[in-house]
DRENPA-3360 file (N, C-alpha, C; in nm, 2 decimals, always signed):
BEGIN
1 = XXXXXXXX = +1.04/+0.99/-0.09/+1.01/+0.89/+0.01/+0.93/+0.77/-0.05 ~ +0.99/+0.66/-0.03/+0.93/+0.54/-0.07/+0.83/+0.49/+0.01 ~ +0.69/+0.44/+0.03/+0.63/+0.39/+0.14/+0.56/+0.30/+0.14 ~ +0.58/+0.16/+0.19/+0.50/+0.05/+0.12/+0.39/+0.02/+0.23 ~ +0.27/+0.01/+0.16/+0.12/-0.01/+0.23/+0.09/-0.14/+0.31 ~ +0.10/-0.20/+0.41/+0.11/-0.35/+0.43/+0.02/-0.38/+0.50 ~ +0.02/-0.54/+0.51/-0.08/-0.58/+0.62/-0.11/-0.77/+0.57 ~ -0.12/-0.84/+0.70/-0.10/-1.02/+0.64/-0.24/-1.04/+0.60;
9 = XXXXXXXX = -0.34/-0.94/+0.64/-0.47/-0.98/+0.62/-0.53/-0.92/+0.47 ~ -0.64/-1.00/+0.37/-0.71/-0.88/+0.32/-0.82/-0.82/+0.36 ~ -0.91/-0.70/+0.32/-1.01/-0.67/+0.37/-1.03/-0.58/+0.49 ~ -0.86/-0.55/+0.53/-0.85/-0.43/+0.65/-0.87/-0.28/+0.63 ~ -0.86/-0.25/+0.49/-0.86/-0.11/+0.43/-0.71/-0.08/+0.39 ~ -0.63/-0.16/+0.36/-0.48/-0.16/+0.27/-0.47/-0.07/+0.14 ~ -0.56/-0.15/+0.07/-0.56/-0.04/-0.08/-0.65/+0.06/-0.05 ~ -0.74/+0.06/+0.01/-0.83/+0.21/+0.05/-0.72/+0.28/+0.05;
17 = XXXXXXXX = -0.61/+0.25/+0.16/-0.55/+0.35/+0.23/-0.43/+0.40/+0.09 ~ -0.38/+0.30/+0.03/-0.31/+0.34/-0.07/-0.35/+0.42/-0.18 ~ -0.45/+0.37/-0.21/-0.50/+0.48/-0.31/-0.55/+0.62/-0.26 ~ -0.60/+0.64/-0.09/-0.61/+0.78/-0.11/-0.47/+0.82/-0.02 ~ -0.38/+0.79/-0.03/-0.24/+0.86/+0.02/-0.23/+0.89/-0.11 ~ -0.20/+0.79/-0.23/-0.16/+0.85/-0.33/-0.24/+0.95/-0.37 ~ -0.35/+0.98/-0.38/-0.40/+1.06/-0.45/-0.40/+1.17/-0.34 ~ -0.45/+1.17/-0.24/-0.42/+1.29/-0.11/-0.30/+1.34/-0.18;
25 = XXXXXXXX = -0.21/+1.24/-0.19/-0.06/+1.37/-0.22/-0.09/+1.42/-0.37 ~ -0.14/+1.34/-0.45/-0.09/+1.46/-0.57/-0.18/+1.57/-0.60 ~ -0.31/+1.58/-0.54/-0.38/+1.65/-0.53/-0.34/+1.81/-0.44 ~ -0.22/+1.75/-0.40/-0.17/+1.87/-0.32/-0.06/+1.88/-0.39 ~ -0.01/+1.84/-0.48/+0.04/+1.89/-0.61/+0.17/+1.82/-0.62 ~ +0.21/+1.75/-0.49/+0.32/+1.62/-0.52/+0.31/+1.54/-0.61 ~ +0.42/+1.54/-0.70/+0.42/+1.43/-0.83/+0.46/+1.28/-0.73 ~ +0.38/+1.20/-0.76/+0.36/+1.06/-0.67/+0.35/+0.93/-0.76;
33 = XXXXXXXX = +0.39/+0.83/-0.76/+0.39/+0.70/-0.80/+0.34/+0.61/-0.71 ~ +0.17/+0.53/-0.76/+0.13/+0.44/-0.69/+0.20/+0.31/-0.77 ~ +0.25/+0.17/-0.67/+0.30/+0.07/-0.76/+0.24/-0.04/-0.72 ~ +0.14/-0.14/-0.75/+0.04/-0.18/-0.77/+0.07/-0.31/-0.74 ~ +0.14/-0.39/-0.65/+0.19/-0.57/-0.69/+0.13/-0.67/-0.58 ~ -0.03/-0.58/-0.56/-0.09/-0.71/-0.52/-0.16/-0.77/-0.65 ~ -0.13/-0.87/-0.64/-0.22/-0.92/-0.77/-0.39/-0.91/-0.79 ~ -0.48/-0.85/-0.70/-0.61/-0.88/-0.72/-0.64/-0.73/-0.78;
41 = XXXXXXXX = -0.50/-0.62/-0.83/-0.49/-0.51/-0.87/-0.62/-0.41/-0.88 ~ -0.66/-0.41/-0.71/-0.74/-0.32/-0.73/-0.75/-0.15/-0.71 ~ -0.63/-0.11/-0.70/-0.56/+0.00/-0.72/-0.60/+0.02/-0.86 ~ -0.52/-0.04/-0.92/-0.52/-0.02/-1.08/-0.69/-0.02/-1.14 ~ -0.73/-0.13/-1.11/-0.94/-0.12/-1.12/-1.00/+0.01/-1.10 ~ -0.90/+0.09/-0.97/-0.98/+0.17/-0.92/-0.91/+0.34/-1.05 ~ -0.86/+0.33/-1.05/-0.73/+0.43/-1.08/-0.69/+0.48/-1.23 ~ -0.77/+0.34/-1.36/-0.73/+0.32/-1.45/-0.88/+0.25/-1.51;
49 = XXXXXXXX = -0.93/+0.33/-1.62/-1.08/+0.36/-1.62/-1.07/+0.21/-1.72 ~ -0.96/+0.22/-1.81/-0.94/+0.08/-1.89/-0.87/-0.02/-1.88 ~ -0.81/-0.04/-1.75/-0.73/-0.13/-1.72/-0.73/-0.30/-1.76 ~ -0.87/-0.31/-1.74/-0.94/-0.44/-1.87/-0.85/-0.48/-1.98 ~ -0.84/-0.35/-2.03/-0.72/-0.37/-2.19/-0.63/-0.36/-2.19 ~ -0.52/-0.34/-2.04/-0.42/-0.36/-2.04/-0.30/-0.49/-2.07 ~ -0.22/-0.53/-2.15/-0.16/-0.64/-2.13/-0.08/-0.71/-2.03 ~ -0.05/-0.78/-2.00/+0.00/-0.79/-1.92/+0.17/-0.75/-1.90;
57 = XXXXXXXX = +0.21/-0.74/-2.03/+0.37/-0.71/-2.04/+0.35/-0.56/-2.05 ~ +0.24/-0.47/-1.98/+0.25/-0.39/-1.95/+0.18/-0.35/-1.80 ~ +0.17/-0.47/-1.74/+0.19/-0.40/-1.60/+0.35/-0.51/-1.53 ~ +0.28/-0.47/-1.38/+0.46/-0.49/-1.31/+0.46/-0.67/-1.29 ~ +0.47/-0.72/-1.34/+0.41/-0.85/-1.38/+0.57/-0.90/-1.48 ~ +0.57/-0.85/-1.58/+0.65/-0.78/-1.65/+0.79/-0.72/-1.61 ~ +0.82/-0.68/-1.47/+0.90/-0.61/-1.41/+0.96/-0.74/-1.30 ~ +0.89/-0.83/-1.28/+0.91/-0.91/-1.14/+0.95/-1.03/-1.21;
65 = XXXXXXXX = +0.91/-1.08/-1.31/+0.93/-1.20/-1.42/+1.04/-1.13/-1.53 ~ +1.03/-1.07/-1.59/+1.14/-1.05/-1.74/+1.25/-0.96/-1.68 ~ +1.25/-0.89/-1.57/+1.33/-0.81/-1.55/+1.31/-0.69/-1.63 ~ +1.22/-0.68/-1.65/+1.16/-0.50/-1.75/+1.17/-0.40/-1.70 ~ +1.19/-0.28/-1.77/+1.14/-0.17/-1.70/+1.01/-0.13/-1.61 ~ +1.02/-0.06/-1.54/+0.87/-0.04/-1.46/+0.77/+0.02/-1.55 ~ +0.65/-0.03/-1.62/+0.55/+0.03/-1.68/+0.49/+0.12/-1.59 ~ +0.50/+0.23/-1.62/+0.39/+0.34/-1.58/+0.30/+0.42/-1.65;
73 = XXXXXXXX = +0.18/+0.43/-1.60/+0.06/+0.45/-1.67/+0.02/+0.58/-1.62 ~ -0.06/+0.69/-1.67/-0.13/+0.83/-1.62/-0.27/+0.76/-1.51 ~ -0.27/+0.83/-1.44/-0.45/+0.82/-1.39/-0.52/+0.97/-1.43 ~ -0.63/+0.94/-1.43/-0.70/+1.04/-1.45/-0.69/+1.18/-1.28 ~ -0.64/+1.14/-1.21/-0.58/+1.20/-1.10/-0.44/+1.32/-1.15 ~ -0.46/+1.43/-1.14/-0.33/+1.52/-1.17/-0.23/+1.46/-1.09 ~ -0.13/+1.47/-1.12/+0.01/+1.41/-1.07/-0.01/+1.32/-1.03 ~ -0.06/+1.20/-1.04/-0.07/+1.07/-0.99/-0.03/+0.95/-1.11;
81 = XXXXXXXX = +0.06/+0.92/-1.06/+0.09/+0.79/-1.18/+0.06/+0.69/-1.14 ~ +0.06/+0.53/-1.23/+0.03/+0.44/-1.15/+0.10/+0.33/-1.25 ~ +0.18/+0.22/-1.15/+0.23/+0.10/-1.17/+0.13/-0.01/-1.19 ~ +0.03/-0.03/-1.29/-0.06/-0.15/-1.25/+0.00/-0.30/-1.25 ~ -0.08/-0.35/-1.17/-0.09/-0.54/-1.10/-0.14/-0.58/-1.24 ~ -0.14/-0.74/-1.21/-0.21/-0.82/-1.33/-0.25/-0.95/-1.24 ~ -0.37/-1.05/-1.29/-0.40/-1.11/-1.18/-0.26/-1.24/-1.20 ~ -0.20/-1.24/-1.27/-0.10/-1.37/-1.32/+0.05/-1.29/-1.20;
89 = XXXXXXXX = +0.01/-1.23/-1.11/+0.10/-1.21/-1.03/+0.08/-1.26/-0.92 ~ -0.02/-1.38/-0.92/-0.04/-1.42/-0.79/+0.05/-1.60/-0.83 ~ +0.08/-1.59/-0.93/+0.16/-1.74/-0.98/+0.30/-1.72/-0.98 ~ +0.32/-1.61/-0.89/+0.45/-1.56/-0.95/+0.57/-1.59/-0.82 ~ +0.48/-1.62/-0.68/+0.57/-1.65/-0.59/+0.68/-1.77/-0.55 ~ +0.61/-1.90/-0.69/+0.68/-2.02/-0.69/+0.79/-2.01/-0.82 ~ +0.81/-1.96/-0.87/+0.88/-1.84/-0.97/+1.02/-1.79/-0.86 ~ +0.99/-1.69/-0.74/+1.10/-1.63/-0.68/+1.10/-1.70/-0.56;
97 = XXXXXXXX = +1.04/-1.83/-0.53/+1.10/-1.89/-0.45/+1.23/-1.94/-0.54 ~ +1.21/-2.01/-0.61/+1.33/-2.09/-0.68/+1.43/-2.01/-0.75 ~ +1.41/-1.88/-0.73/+1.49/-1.81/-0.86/+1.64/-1.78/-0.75 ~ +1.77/-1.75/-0.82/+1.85/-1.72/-0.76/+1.87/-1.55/-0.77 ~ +1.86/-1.50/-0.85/+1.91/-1.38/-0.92/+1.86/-1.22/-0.83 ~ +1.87/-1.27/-0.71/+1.82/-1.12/-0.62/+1.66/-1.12/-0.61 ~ +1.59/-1.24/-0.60/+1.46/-1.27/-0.62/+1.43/-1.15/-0.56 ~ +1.48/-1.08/-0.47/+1.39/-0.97/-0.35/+1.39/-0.84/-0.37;
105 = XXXXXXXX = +1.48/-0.86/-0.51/+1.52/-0.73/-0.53/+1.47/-0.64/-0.70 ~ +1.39/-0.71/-0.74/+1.37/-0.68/-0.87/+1.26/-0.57/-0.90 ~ +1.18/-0.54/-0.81/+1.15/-0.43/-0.78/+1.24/-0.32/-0.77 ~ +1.30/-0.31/-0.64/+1.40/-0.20/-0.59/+1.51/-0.16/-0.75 ~ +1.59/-0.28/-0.84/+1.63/-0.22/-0.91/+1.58/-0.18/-1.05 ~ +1.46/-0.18/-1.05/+1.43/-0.07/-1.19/+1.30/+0.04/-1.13 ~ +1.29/+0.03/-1.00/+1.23/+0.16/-0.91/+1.34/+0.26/-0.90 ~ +1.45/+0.22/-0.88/+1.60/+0.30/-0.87/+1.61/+0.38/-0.99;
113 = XXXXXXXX = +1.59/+0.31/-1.11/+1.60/+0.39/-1.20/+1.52/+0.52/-1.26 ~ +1.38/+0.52/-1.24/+1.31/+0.62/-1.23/+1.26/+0.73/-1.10 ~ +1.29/+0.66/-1.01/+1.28/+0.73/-0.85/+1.27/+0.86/-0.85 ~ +1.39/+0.94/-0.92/+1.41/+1.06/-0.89/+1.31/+1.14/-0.93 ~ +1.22/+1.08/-1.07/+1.14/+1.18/-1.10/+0.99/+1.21/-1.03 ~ +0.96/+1.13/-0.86/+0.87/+1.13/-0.80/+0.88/+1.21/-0.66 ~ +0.80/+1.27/-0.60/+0.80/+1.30/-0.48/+0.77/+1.21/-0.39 ~ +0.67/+1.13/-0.44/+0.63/+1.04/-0.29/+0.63/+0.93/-0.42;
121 = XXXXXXXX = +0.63/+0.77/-0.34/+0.60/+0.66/-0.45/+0.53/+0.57/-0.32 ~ +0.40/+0.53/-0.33/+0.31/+0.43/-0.24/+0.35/+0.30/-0.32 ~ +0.36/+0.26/-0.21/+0.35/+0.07/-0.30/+0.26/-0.04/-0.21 ~ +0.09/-0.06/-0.33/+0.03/-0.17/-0.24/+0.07/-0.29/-0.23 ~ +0.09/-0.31/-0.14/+0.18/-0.50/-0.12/+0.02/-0.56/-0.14 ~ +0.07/-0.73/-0.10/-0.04/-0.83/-0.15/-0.07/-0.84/+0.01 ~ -0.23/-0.89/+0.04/-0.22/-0.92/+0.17/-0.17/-1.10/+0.20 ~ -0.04/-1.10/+0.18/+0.01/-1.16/+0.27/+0.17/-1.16/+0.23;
129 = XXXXXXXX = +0.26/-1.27/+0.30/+0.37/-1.22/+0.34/+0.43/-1.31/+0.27 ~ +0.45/-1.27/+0.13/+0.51/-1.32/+0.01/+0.64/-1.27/-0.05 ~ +0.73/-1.32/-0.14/+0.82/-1.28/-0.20/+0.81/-1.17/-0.26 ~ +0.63/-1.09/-0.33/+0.59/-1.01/-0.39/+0.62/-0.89/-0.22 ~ +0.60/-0.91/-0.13/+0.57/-0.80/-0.04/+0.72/-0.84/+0.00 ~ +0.79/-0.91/+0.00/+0.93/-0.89/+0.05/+1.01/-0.80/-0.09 ~ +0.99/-0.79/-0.17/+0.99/-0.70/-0.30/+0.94/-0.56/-0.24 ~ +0.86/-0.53/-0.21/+0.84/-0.41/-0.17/+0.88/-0.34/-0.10;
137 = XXXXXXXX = +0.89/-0.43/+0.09/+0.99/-0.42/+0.16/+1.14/-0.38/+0.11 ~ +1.16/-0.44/+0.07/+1.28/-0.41/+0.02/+1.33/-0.26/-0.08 ~ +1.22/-0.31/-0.13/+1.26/-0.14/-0.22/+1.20/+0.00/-0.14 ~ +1.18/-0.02/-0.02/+1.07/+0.11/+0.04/+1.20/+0.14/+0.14 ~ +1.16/+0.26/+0.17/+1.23/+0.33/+0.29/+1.12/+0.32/+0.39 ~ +1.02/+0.37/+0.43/+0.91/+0.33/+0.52/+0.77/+0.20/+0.51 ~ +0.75/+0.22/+0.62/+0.65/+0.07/+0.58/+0.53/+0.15/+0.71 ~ +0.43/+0.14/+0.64/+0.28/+0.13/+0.73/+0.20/+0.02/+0.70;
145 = XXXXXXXX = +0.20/-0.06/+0.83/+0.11/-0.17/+0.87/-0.05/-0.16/+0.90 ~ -0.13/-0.21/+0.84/-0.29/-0.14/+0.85/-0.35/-0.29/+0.96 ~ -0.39/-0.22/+1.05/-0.47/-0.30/+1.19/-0.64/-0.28/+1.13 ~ -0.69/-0.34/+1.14/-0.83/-0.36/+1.17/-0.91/-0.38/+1.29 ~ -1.01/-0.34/+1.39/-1.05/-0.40/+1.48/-1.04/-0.59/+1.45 ~ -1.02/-0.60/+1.54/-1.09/-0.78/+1.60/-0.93/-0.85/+1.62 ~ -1.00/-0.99/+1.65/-0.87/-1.05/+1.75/-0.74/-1.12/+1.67 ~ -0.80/-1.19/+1.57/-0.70/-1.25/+1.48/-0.63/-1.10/+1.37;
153 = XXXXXXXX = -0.69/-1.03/+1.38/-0.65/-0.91/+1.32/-0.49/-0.85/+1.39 ~ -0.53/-0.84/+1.52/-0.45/-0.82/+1.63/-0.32/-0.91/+1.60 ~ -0.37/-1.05/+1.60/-0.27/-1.17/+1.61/-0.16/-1.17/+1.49 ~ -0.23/-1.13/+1.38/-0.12/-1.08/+1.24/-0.01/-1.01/+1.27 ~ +0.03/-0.88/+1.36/+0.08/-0.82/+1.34/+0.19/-0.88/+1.40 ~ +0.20/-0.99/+1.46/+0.32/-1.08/+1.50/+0.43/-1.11/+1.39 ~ +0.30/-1.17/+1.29/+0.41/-1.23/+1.20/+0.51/-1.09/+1.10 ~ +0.34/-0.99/+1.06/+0.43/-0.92/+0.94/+0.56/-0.82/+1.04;
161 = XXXXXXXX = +0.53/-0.85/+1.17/+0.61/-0.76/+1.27/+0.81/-0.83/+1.24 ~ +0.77/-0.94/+1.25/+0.88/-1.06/+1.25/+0.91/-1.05/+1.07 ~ +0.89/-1.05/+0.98/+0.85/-1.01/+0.83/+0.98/-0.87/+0.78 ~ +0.92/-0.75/+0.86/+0.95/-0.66/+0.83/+1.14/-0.68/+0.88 ~ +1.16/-0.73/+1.04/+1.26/-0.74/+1.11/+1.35/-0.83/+1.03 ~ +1.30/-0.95/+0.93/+1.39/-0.99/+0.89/+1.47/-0.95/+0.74 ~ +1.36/-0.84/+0.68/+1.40/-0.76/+0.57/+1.50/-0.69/+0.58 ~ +1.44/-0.61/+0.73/+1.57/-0.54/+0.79/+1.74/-0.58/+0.77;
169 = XXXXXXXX = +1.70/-0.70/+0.82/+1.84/-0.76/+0.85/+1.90/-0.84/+0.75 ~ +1.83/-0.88/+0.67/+1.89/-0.94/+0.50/+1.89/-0.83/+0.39 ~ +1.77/-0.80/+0.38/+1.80/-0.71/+0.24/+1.77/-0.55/+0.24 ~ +1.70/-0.48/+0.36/+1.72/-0.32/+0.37/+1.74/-0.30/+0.51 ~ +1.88/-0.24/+0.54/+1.91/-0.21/+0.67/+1.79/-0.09/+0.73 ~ +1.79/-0.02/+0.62/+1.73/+0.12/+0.65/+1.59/+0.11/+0.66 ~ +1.50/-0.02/+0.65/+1.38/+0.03/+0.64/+1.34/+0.05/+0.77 ~ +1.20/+0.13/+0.76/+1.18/+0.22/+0.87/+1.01/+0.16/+0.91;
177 = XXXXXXXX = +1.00/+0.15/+1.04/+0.84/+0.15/+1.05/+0.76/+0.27/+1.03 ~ +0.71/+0.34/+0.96/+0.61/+0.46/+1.02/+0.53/+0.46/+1.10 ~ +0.45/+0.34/+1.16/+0.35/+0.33/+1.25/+0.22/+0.25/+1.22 ~ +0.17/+0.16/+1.28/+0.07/+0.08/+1.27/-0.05/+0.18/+1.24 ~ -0.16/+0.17/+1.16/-0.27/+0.23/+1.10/-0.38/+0.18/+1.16 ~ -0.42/+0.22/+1.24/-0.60/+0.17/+1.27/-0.70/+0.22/+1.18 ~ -0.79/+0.09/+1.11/-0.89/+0.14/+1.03/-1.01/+0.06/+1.07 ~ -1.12/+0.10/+0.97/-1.23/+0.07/+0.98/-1.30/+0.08/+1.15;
185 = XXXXXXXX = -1.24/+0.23/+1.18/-1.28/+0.23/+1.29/-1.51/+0.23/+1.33 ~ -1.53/+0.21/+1.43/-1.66/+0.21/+1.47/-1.69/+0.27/+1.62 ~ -1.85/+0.28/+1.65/-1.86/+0.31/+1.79/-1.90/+0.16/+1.83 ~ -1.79/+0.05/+1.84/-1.83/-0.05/+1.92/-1.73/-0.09/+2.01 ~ -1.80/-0.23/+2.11/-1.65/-0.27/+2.18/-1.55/-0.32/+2.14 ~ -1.62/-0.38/+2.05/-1.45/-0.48/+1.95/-1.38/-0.34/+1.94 ~ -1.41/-0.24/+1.86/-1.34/-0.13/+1.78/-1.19/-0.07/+1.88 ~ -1.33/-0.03/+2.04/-1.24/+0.01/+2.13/-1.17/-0.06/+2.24;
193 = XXXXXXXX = -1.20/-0.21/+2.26/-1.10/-0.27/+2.28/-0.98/-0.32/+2.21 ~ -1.03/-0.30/+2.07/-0.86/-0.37/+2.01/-0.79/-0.24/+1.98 ~ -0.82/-0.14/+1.97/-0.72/-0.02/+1.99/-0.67/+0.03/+2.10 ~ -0.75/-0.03/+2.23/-0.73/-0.02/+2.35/-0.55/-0.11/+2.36 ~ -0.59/-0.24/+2.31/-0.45/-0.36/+2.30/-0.36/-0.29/+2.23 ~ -0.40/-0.21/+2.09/-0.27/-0.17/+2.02/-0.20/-0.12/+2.09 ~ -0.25/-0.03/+2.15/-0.17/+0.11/+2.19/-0.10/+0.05/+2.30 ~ -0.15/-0.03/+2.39/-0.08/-0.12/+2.50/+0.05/-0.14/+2.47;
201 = XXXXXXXX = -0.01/-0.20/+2.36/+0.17/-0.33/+2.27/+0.23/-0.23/+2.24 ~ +0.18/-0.17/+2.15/+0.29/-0.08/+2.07/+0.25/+0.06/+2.07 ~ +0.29/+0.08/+2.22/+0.27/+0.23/+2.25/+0.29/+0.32/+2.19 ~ +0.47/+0.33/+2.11/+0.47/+0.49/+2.03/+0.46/+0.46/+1.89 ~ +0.39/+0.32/+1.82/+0.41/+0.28/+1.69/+0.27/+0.31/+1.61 ~ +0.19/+0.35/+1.72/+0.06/+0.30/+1.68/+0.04/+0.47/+1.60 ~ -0.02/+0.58/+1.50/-0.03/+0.64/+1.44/-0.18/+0.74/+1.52 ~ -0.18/+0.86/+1.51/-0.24/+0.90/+1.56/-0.39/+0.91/+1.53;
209 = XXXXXXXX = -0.39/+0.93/+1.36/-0.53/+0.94/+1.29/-0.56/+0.78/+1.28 ~ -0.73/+0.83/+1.32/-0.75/+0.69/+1.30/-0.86/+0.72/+1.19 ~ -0.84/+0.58/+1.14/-0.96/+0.55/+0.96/-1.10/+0.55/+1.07 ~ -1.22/+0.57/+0.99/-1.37/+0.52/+1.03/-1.37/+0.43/+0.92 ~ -1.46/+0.38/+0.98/-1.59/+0.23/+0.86/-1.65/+0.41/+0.83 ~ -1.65/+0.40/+0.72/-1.73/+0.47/+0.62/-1.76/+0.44/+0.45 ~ -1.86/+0.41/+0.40/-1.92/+0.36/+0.34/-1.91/+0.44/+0.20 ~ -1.87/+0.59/+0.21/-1.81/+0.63/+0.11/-1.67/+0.60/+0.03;
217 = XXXXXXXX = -1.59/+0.57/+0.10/-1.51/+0.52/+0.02/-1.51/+0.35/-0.06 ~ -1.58/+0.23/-0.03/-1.64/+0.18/-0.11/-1.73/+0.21/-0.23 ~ -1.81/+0.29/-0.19/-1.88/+0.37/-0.30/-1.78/+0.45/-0.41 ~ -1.69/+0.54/-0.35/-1.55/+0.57/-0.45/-1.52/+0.51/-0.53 ~ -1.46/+0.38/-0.44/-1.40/+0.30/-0.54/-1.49/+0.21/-0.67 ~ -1.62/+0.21/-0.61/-1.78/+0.14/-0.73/-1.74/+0.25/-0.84 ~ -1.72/+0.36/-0.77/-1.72/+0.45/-0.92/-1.59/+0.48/-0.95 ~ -1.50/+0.44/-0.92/-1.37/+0.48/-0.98/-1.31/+0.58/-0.96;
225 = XXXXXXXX = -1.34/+0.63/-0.84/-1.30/+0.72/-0.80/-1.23/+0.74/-0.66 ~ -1.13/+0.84/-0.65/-1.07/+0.82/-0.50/-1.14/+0.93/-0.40 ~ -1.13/+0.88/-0.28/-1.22/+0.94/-0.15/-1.23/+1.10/-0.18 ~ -1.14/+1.16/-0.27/-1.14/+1.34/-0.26/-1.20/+1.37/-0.36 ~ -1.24/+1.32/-0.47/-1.32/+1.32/-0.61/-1.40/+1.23/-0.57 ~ -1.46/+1.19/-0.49/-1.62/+1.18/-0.46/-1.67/+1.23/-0.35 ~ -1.61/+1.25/-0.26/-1.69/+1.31/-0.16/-1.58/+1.39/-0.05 ~ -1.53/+1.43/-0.14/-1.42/+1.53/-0.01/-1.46/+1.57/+0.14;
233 = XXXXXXXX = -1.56/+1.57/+0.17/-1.63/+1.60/+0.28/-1.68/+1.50/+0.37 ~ -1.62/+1.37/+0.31/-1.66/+1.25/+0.35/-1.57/+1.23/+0.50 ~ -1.66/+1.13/+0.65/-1.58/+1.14/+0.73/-1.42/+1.05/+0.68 ~ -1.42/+0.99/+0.59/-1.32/+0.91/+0.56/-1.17/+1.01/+0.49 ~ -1.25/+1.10/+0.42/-1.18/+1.19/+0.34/-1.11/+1.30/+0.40 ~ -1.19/+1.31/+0.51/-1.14/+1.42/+0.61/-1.02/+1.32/+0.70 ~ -1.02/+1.20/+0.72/-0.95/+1.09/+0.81/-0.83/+1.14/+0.76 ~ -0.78/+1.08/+0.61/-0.69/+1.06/+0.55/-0.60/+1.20/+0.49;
241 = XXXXXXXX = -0.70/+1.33/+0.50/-0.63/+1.44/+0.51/-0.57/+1.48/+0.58 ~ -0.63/+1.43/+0.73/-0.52/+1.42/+0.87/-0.41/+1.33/+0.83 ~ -0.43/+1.18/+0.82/-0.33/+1.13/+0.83/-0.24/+1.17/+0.73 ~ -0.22/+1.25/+0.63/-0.14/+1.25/+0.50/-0.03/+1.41/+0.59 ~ -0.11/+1.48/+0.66/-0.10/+1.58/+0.76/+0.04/+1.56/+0.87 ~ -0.02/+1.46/+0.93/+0.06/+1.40/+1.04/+0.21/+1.28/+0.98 ~ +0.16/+1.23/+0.83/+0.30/+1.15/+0.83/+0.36/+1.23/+0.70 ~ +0.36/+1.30/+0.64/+0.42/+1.39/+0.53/+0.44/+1.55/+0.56;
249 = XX = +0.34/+1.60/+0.68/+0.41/+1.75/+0.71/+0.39/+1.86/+0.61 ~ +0.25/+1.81/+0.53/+0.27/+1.93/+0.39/+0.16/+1.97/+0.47;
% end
């Protein structure tokens, strides 16, 4: 299963969430591919103790410009592999505007070629609704959209809603919604009235587990570490054990 991480905003808990799906799964012993093409590659920061010294013609940087193979790198995570970003991927959208040659698809065809040897593959998109996230779209079979409390938060899910629908219908018939993510949940009113609206709008889309604002997974990632190798007992760590529970069934 292919599953791309989304969302038009940054700062909602997107790569939080990608990095501990990915690692949730391989710690349960699923061989998994995280693939890294937001450019502020903080997946990779988090994931990849030296990533500083990586070149750039070895992350997916490389794969979206030259047409390369997909570089994949070890994490220090058992079964967890990882696709790293480079920050020269944020120059890369006026590049596949003009390009003709399947600009939306150059992801999907050299993910095709190693696919088989993964059980799950996460892919963090960029937060916003770029050629690089129409790349991902495209190559994923499911898509999870990450909500945050508050109102313009809310207001996003129009566009990447309209986003997804038109990927659908140009370049992946089959992709699939999994269900809108509520994170950084709180005990406040913003918190519970904007999940009060989700669930209004998009009554069976919205996902059952909900993320907390929890303070340990920031801290994780300060040390380089994902939410289950720092604090497994954390309410965040326990969040994401449900959620991995409820959309994968292991």
């Amino acid at each position: 299963m292919i599953t791309a991480i989304a969302s038009q905003k940054g700062g909602v808990g997107k790569t939080s969430t990608a990095i501990s799906i990915s690692a949730g799964l391989a710690r349960k012993g699923k061989k998994t591919l995280l693939i890294d093409i937001d450019s502020q590659a903080n997946s990779s920061k988090v994931l990849l103790n030296k990533y500083q010294e990586i070149p750039v013609d070895k992350t997916i940087y490389t794969t979206i410009i030259d047409h390369n193979p997909l570089p994949v790198h070890s994490t220090n995570v058992k079964n967890l592999s990882i696709v790293p970003s480079h920050i020269l991927l944020s120059n890369t959208d006026i590049e596949l505007t003009t390009a003709i040659d399947h600009r939306e698809a150059r992801l999907k065809s050299e993910l095709d070629r190693i696919v088989d040897k993964y059980e799950f593959v996460i892919i963090d998109c960029p937060p916003t609704l770029s050629w690089l996230t129409i790349n991902a779209l495209t190559a994923a079979d499911k898509v999870i959209v990450i909500v945050s409390p508050g109102y313009f938060e809310l207001d996003s899910i129009v566009q990447i809603s309209k986003t997804i629908k038109e990927v659908r219908e140009y370049f992946n018939s089959s992709l699939e919604l999994l269900g809108f993510l509520f994170t950084m949940s709180d005990p406040t009113i913003n918190t519970s009235t904007s999940l009060q609206i989700l669930r209004q709008t998009y009554t069976n889309k919205v996902l059952k587990t909900i993320i907390p604002r929890n303070t340990d997974l920031r801290d994780a990632h300060f040390n380089k570490k994902d939410i289950f190798e720092f604090n497994p007992k954390a309410k965040s760590a326990l969040a994401y054990e449900k959620l991995i529970n409820e959309l994968f069934s292991i």
